[in-house]
C-alpha positions as CSV (number, residue, x, y, z in Angstrom):
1,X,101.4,82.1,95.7
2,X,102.6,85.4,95.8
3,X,101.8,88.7,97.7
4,X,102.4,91.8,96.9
5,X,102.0,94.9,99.1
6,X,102.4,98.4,97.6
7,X,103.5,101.3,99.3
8,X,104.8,105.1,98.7
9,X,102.5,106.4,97.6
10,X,100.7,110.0,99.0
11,X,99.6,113.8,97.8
12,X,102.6,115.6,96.0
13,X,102.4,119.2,93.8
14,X,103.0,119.4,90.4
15,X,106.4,118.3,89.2
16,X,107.1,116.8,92.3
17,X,108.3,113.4,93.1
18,X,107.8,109.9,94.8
19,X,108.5,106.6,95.0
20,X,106.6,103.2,95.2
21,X,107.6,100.0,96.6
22,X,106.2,96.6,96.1
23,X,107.4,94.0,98.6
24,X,107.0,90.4,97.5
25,X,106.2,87.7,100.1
26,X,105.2,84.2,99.7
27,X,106.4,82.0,96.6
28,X,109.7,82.9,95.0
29,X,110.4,85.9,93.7
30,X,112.9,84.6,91.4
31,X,111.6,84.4,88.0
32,X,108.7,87.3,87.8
33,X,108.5,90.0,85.7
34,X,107.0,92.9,87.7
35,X,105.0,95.2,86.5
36,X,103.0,98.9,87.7
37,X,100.0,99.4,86.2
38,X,97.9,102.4,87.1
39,X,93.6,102.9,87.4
40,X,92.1,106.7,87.1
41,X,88.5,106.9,88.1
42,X,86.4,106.0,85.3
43,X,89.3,104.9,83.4
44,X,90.3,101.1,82.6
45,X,93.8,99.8,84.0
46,X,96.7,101.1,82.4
47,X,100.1,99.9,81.8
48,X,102.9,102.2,83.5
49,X,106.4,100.2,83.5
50,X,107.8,96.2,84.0
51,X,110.5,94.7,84.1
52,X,112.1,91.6,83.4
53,X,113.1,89.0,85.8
54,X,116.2,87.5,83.9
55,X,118.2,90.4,82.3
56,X,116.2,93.2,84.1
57,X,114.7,94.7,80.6
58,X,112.5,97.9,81.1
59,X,109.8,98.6,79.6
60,X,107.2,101.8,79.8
61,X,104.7,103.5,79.0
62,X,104.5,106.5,76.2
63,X,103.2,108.7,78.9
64,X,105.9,108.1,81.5
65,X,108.8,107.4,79.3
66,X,111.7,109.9,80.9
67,X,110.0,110.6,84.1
68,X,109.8,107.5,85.8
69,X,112.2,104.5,86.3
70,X,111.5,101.2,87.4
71,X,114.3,98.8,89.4
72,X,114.1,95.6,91.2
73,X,116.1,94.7,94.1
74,X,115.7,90.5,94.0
75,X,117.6,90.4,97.2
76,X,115.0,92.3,99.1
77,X,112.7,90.9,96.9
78,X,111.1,94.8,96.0
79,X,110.5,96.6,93.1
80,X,110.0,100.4,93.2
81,X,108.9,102.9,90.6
82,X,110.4,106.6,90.5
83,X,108.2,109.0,89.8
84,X,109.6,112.4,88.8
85,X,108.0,115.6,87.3
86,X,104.7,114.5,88.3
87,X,101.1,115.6,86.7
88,X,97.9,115.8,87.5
89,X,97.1,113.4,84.9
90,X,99.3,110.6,87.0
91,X,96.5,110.5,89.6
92,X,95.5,107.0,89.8
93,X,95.9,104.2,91.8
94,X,99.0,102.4,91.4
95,X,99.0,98.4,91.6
96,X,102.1,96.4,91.5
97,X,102.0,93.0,89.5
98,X,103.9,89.8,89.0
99,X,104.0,87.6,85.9
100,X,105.3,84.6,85.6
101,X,106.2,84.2,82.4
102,X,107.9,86.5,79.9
103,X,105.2,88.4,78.6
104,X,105.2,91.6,80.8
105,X,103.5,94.6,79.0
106,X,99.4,93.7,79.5
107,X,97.1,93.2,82.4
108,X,96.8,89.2,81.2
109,X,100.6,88.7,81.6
110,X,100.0,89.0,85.2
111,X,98.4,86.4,87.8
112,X,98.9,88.0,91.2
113,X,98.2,91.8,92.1
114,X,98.9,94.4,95.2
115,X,96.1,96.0,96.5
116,X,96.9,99.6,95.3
117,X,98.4,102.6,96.9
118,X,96.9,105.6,96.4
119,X,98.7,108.9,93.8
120,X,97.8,112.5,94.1
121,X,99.0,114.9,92.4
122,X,98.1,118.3,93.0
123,X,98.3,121.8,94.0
């Protein structure tokens, strides 16, 4: 077992910035690919960014491809997501994911989930 607790997140303006944290507690870390995926009211579960557990490979989104940057630290056993020049349109809730195996890039990859943390952006 694994859990994952998000946190970070909060209102910000328009081109703004923030940054989540996922903490992992529980079974090893070693060996997940973590992921951020992303729900907008009304809207199905979006991918946002991953990465890999072995080489660290990134991975993103179309829509957040040069404004935000995932990392893992494996000695805290976090992964964070920087958001930069924030929109509107990245309101969502953002849940942090593990996978276990090397498939990292849709909701199926992933067996355990955070609970959410909350993104606002606006003026």
């Amino acid at each position: 077992q694994v859990q994952l607790v998000e946190s970070g997140g909060g209102l910000v303006q328009p081109g703004g910035s923030l940054r989540l944290s996922c903490a992992a507690s529980g079974s090893t870390f070693r060996g997940y690919g973590m992921g951020w995926f992303r729900q907008a009211p009304g809207k199905e579960r979006e991918f946002v960014a991953a990465i890999t557990w072995n080489v660290g490979k990134t991975y993103y989104s179309d829509s957040t491809k040069g404004r935000f940057t995932i990392s893992r630290d494996n000695a805290k056993n976090t992964v964070y997501l920087q958001m930069n020049s924030l929109k509107p349109e990245d309101t969502a809730v953002y849940y942090c994911a593990a996978s276990p195996g090397p498939r990292v890039t849709f909701p199926y990859d992933y067996n355990y989930w955070g609970q959410g943390t909350q993104v606002t952006v606006s003026s």
